[in-house]
Structures are given as C-alpha cells and as structure tokens.
Phi, psi and omega in degrees: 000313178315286170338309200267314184314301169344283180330299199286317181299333192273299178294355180260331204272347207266300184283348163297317188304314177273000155301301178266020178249118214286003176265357166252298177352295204271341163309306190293322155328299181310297194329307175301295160312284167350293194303299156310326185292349166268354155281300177298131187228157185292139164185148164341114176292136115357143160297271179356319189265345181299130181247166196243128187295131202266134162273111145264204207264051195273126148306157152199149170279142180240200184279332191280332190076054178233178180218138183228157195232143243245320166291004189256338163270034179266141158104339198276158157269109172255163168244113164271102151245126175272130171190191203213152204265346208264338189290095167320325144338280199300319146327310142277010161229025089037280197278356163272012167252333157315300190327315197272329164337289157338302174273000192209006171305333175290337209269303205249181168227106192277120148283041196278137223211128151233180166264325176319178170214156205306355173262326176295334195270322183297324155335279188294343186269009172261315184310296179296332171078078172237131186250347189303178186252111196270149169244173173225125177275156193255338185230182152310092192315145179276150195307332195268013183252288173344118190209135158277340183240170183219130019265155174224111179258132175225171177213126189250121171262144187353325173286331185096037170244121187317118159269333194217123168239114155280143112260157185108147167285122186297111141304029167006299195275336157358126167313266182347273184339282187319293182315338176275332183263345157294313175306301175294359218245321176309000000 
C-alpha cells in the first residue's frame, strides 16, 4: 500500500512539474485544446436570435500592410477571428483554420485579428508555416464584435448578421463548418 502511494505521490509531483515549467506547459495546452476542438462543434444563431452587425467605421492594418475599413465587407460572407499567437486555444485550432482558409479565402473574407505586432505574428506564422493575412485593429471593434476572451469566433452572413459566435477553440475545418459556409454563400 505504502509502494503505490509513494508511486502516485511521484507521478502526480511529476505532473505538477511539467505544468509548470512554461516549456511544457504551453505544448501540453495545444494538446489539449486540440482534443476539445473535436468535441466542441460550430452551429447556427436561430434567424430570430440574430444581431445584425454596425459597419462603423473600424479600421484595421494587416501584416501585409495593407488596411482595410469593416464597411468595405458589407454584403461579403465574413469570418472574425480574434486570437493571440501566445493563446493555447487559438493556437490550436489554428491549423483547421489555415486548412478553411485555403479553400475558401476567395469566396469569405477572413479577419483574423490580434493585438500582437507584426514581428511576433510573422514568428509565428513562419514557424507554424501559416499564410493567412492577419490585422490589428486601428480603432475601435464594433460593439456586437467585442470580446473579453480568446479565441472568439463570429461568422456574418451577406446581410450582416452574427449567424455564428464560438468561443474556445474549434474544428473549424470540418465538414459541418463547411456546409455552413456553403449555405451562406449561396
């Protein structure tokens, strides 16, 4: 009896250990998060339930240097994702969002929007070999927009209606995902 308490006390102390050594830590994190994003699934606001998003006048910058003002999607199928290159979430669903990225950046108009700057996010999107084009907003986010956590996903249909608010990290690339982004497209 003694032997296994020993044991358990060694592997629990073990695993407190790579919790907290921020070179494990955050690896172990993705891991995780990953694992949820195939459990967590994307779905539909009710038509009822819908908010219809204000084009002000919000600005953003991308990595590209280029700037785009949030009225310039009106009428576009959009993808808002907000995240952080530091954010274990976001990071892990990351690569099903390159994947939807890939097939469908002509079609949608992807936002992905952080606070970081353009040398950290360029780090990371060279590490990770990620091409989407990332923004920084310049102004103020529009209120139906707003988020205290990351990742925070919303998806706007043509009219300018939130159809999809996520938080958490996602499959994203999914067969559900898709067929929904097919639907609006129409």
């Amino acid at each position: 009896m003694k032997s296994k308490l020993t044991k358990r006390n060694i592997i629990f102390l073990i695993i407190i250990g790579i919790l907290i050594i921020p070179q494990t830590r955050q690896p172990l994190q993705v891991l995780l998060h990953k694992g949820l994003s195939y459990i967590n699934k994307s779905s539909i606001i009710e038509k009822k339930e819908r908010v219809s998003v204000n084009y002000s006048n919000w600005k953003l910058i991308s990595d590209n240097n280029s700037t785009l003002t949030f009225n310039d999607t009106k009428g576009k199928v959009v993808f808002v994702n907000f995240w952080a290159t530091w954010c274990p979430p976001c990071i892990a669903e990351m690569p099903s969002l390159q994947a939807l990225y890939n097939d469908y950046n002509d079609k949608v108009q992807f936002l992905f929007v952080t606070n970081d700057d353009f040398k950290t996010i360029e780090e990371f999107k060279t590490k990770k070999e990620f091409d989407f084009e990332v923004f920084i907003p310049l102004n103020d986010t529009p209120n139906q927009l707003v988020t205290r956590s990351i990742p925070r996903t919303f998806i706007i249909n043509k009219k300018g209606e939130i159809v999809v608010d996520e938080s958490g990290a996602l499959d994203w690339n999914s067969k559900k995902v898709r067929a929904q982004i097919e639907e609006l497209l129409k």
